[in-house]
Structures are given as structure tokens and as C-alpha cells.
C-alpha positions in Angstrom: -9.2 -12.1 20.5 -5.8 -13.6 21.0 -4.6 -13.2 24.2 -0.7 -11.6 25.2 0.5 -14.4 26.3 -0.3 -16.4 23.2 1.7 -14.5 20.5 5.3 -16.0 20.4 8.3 -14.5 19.0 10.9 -15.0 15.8 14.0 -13.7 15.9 16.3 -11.9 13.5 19.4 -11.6 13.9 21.4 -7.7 12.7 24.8 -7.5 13.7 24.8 -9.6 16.4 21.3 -7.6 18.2 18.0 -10.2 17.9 15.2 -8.6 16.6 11.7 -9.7 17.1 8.6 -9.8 15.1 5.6 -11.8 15.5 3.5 -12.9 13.0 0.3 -14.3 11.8 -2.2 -14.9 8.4 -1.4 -16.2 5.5 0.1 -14.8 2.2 -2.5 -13.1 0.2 -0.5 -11.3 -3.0 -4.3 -9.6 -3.8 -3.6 -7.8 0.1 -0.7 -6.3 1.0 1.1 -7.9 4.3 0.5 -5.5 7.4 3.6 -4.2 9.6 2.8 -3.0 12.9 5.0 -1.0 15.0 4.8 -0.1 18.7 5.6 2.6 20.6 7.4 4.2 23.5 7.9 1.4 25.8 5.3 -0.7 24.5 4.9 -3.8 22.3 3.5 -5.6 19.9 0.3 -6.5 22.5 -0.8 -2.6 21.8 -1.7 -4.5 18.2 -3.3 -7.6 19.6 -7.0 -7.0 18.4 -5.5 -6.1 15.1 -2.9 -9.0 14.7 -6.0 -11.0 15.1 -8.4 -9.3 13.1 -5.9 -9.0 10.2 -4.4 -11.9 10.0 -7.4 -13.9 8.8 -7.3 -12.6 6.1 -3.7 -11.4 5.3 -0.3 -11.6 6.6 0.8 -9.7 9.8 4.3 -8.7 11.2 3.8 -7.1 14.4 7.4 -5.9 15.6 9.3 -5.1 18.4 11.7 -2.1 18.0 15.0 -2.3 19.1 15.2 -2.5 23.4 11.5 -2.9 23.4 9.7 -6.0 24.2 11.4 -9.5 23.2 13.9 -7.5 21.3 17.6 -6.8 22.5 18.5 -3.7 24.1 22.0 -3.1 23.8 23.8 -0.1 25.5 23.9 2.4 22.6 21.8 5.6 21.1 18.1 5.0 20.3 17.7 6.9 17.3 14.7 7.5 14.9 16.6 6.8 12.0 18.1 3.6 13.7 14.8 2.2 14.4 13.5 2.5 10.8 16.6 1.2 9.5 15.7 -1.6 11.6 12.3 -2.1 9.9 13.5 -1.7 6.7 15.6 -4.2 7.3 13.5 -6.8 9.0 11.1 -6.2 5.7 14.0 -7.1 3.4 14.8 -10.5 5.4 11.2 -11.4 5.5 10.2 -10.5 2.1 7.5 -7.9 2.9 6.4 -6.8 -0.6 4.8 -3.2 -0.6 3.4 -3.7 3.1 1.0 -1.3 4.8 2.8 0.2 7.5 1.1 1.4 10.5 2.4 2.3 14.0 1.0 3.2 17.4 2.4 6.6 19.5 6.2 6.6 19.1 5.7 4.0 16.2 3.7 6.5 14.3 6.7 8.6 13.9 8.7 5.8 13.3 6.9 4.7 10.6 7.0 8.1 8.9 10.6 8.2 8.8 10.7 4.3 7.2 8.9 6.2 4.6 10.7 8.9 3.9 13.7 7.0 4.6 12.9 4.3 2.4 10.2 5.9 -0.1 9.7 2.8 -2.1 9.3 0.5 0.5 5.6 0.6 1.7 2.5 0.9 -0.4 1.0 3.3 2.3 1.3 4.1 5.8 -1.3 4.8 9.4 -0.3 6.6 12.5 -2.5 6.1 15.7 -2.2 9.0 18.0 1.6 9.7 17.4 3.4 12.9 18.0 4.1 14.4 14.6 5.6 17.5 13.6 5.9 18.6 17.3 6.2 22.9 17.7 9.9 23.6 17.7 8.6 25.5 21.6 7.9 22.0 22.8 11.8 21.0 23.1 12.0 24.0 25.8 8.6 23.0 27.9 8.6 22.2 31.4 6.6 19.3 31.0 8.9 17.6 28.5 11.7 18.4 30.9 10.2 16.9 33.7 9.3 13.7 32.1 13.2 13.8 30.8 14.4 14.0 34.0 11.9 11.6 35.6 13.4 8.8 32.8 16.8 9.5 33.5 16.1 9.8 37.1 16.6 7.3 40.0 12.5 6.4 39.9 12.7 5.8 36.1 9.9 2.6 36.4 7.5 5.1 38.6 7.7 7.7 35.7 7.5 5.7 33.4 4.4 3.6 34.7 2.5 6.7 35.8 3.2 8.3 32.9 1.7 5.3 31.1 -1.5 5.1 33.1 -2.0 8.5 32.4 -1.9 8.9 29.5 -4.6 6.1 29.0 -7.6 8.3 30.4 -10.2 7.6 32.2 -13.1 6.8 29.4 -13.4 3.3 29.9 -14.8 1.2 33.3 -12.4 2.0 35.9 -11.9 -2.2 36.2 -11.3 -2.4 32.1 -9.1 0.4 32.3 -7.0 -1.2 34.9 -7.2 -4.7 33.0 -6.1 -3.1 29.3 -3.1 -1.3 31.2 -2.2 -4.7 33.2 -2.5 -6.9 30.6 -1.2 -5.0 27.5 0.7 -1.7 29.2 2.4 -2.6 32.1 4.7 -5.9 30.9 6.7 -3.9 28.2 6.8 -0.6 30.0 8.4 -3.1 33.0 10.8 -4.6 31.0 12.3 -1.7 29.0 15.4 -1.0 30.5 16.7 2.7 31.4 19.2 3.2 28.8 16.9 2.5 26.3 14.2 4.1 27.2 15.9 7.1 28.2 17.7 7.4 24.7 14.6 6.7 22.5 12.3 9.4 24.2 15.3 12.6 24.4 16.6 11.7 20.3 12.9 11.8 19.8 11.9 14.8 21.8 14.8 16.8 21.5 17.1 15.9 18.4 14.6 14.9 15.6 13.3 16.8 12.8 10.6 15.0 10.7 10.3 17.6 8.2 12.8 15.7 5.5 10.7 12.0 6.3 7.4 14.3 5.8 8.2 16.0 2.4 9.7 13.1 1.1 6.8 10.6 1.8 4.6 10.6 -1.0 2.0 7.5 -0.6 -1.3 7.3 1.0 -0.9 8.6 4.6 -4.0 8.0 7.5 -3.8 9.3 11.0 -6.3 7.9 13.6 -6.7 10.5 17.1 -7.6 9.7 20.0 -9.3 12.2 22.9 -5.8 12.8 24.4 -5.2 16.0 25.6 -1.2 16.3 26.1 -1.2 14.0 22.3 -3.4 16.6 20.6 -1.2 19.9 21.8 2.1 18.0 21.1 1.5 17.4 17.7 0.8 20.1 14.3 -1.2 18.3 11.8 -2.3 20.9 10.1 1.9 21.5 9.5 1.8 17.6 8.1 -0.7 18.3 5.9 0.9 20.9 4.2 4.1 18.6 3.8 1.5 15.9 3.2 -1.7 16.9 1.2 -3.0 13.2 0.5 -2.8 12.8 4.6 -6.7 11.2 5.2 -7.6 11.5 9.4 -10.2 10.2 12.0 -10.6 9.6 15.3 -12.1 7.4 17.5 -14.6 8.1 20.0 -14.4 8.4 23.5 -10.9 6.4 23.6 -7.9 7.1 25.5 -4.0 6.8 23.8 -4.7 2.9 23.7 -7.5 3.1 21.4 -5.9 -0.2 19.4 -7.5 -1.9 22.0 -10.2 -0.2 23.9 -12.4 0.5 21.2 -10.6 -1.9 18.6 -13.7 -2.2 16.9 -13.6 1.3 15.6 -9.8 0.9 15.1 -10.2 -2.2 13.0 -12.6 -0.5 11.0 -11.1 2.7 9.8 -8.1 0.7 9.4 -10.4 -1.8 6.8 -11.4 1.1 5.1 -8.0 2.8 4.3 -6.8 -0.5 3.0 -10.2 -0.7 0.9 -10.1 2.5 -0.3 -7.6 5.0 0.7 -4.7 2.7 -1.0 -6.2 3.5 -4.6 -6.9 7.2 -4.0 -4.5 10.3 -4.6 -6.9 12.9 -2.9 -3.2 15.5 -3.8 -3.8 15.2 -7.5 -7.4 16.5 -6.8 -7.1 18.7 -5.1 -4.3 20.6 -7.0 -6.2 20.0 -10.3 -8.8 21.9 -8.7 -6.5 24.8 -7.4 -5.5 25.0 -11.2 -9.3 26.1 -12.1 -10.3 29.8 -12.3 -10.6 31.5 -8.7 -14.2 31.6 -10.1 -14.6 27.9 -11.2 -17.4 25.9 -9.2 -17.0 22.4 -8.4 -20.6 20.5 -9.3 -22.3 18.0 -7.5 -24.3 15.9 -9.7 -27.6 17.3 -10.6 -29.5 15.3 -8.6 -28.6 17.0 -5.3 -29.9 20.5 -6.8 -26.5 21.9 -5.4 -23.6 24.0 -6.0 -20.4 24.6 -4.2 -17.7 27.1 -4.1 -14.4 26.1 -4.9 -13.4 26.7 -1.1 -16.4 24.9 0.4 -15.2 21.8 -2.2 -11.7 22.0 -1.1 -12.3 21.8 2.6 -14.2 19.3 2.0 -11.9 16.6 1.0 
């Protein structure tokens, strides 16, 4: 695997603020170029098993969002719509064609509002254990408000770090655990400063509404979980589905929120088989041309199998 240190950074420059991406593979017009997106106080080293997987075979734009990472963090408002603008943007300069768009926690969310934002930009679209479609009650939780205050508070880096290592879990050998968050965690959730971090997280938490990204986003859609409590209450995705029908999910096993690298193997893989497969399918078509069929219709297996199945039991099924 390539190791942290060894990625270097390019720079684009957007009204005077230096982006950076980082990139590997070469061009491969058969496969369609990769951009990865971090999340909350991360970096592109969440994607480091993938940039390297990946990028033997395509190409690979791992990037840093605005006041993450290698990228500038001026003093302003860290928006959702800001950072996707951002991504568009940094496609357009680097002449990403149709690119698979996949992002990590925050960068999950981000992604889905480059693609409602921006419907014709991407040819399809992953999010790995992000908060989406968050209950409208989450805004008022204690919790929430506590982290809020924590990141705007006087012991922002303690928050922010224990809030990191937390959310990690404890599935892995205590000394891997420690040497995933060292290596991968810790350096961008160090660096971040306040002001940006602090921004990001209350526009997201408490100022966002992802219902306009969702409806408008109309390509193949993935979501990978992970076994992460606080993740799986924050987010509704049985509400995305509805707003997203072609939405295809998994979930890795026995993993923690930084499952891009604990069990990268099973990360790499489901990721292989969207781009293998889940790019050509429109599971929304079928299943609405089945809905169209008689309350009575019965959707056939092939003879072979010697069964039937009701139209409900074939619908859940997908």
C-alpha cells in the first residue's frame, strides 16, 4: 500500500484559495477517472488503500476540501454547497470526464450535493458511512449540541481528537487501531484549524437540507455502512431511498467509521463491483415497470429453480 507520507500534492488555484488534489493511474477512456472526497477533518489518506488499488488501473483524484488537509483554509463559511462547487470546479480544470464520485463521512454528503448540484457531471456516485438525510429531531439533540460546543469551545483539538478516536470503534487489534488513527486520523484532524472546522460541521448539522441534492440526483447511487452506532441512528436511508430508488447498499463487516482502511479489502471490492456492474444498471426502471403489473402479477424465476414469487417478495428483493 502506499504509505501517507508518499502521496504529494497539486495545487489549484480558485480565487486566490489553493486547492489540493492528489493523483495517481493513468488515463483509461474504457474506465471512468475516480474522485475521492474526505470527510470532516480528514484527508485524502482515509482513501490511501484505494488511491493505490485504483490507480493501477485507472486514474485517481483524491481531494482535499477546502480548510482540510494541504488545502487553504481561509476565514469564511464552510458551506455544503461551497465545497461541491469546489469539486465541480476542480473536475472542470482537470478534465475529469463522467468520473465516479465517491466520498467518505462528511464527503459522502458532499458528494450528493455535487450531484444534485451538478446532475450531469458524474457517471455515478458511493457514500461510505456518511450522514444522509439526518431526522429533522437531530438539529435539537443534546449530543449534537455538545459536540457543537466542544468545536467551538476552548479544547476544540481534544474534541475533535476524541471525537475521532471514537468514532473508530474498537473492532480491530487495540495496536492497529491506534496505528490506522495515528497514521491516517490524527495528522488532518491536527491540522484543521477552528474556524473551519467549526463552520463545516454547524452548516452541515444545522443549516443543510439534502432533500433538493437527493431528488435531483438521478445516476447510480451505492452506500457502503459500517458497524457505527451514532452513524447508523444519524442517518434515514430508508428516506434516501425513497428520493433515490436506484440507491444499491452494503456494508462491511466488523469495521469501524474508517472502514477505507481497516478492512480495505472488502471496501476495494464492493467498490470493483459497483463500477463493474452497478454503473450499467437502472434497478428504478425495474422496479417501477413491475409496480405497473396487476396487484396479482407474479414475477418468475426461470423454470429451473421450480419457484414462484409474489410481486412483494420480488420487489424487496432488489
Amino acid at each position: 500500500m502506499i504509505s501517507y507520507e508518499a502521496l504529494k500534492p497539486a495545487f489549484l488555484n480558485r480565487d486566490g484559495v489553493r486547492l489540493a488534489h492528489f493523483e495517481l493511474g493513468p488515463d483509461a477512456p474504457e474506465r471512468p477517472p475516480l474522485v475521492l472526497v474526505n470527510g470532516w477533518t480528514g484527508d485524502h489518506g482515509i482513501f490511501t488503500p484505494q488511491i493505490a488499488h485504483f490507480g493501477q488501473t485507472r486514474r485517481v483524484v483524491a481531494v482535499d476540501l477546502r480548510g482540510h488537509g494541504a488545502s487553504d483554509a481561509p476565514e469564511q463559511e464552510y458551506t455544503m454547497a461551497g465545497f461541491a462547487d469546489d469539486i465541480a470546479w476542480q473536475c472542470a480544470q482537470l478534465g475529469l470526464q463522467k468520473p465516479v464520485v465517491i466520498g467518505h463521512s462528511f464527503g459522502g454528503a458532499v458528494v450528493l450535493e455535487l450531484c444534485g448540484r451538478y446532475p450531469e457531471l458524474a457517471s455515478g456516485l458511493v457514500m461510505i458511512d456518511s450522514i444522509v438525510m439526518a431526522p429533522a429531531a437531530l438539529r435539537d439533540s443534546p449530543d449534537l449540541k455538545r459536540l457543537l460546543d466542544g468545536i467551538g469551545g476552548p479544547n476544540y483539538r481534544a474534541v475533535s481528537k476524541a471525537n475521532a478516536w471514537e468514532i473508530g470503534c474498537d473492532f480491530d487489534d487495540p495496536a492497529r487501531r491506534k496505528m490506522i488513527f495515528d497514521s491516517y486520523i490524527l495528522p488532518p484532524c491536527e491540522k484543521i484549524p477552528q474556524h473551519a472546522a467549526y463552520s463545516a460541521i454547524r452548516n452541515f448539522a444545522q443549516d443543510y437540507d439534502p432533500t433538493p441534492a437527493a431528488e435531483a440526483c438521478k445516476i447510480p447511487m451505492a452506500y457502503i455502512s459500517a458497524d457505527v452506532p451514532m452513524v447508523n441512528m444519524a442517518r434515514d436511508l430508508l428516506r434516501l431511498k425513497q428520493l433515490c430508488p436506484q440507491l444499491v447498499e452494503a456494508k462491511t463487516m466488523l469495521a469501524g467509521h474508517f472502514n477505507t482502511i481497516e478492512v480495505a479489502d472488502q471496501v476495494n471490492a464492493m467498490l470493483d463491483r459497483f463500477l463493474a456492474v452497478g454503473l450499467g444498471r437502472r434497478p428504478a426502471l425495474d422496479a417501477q415497470a413491475c409496480q405497473k403489473a396487476s396487484p396479482a402479477a407474479e414475477c418468475q424465476l426461470p423454470p429451473k429453480f421450480g419457484l414462484r414469487l409474489s410481486m412483494n417478495a420480488c420487489t424487496a428483493s432488489r
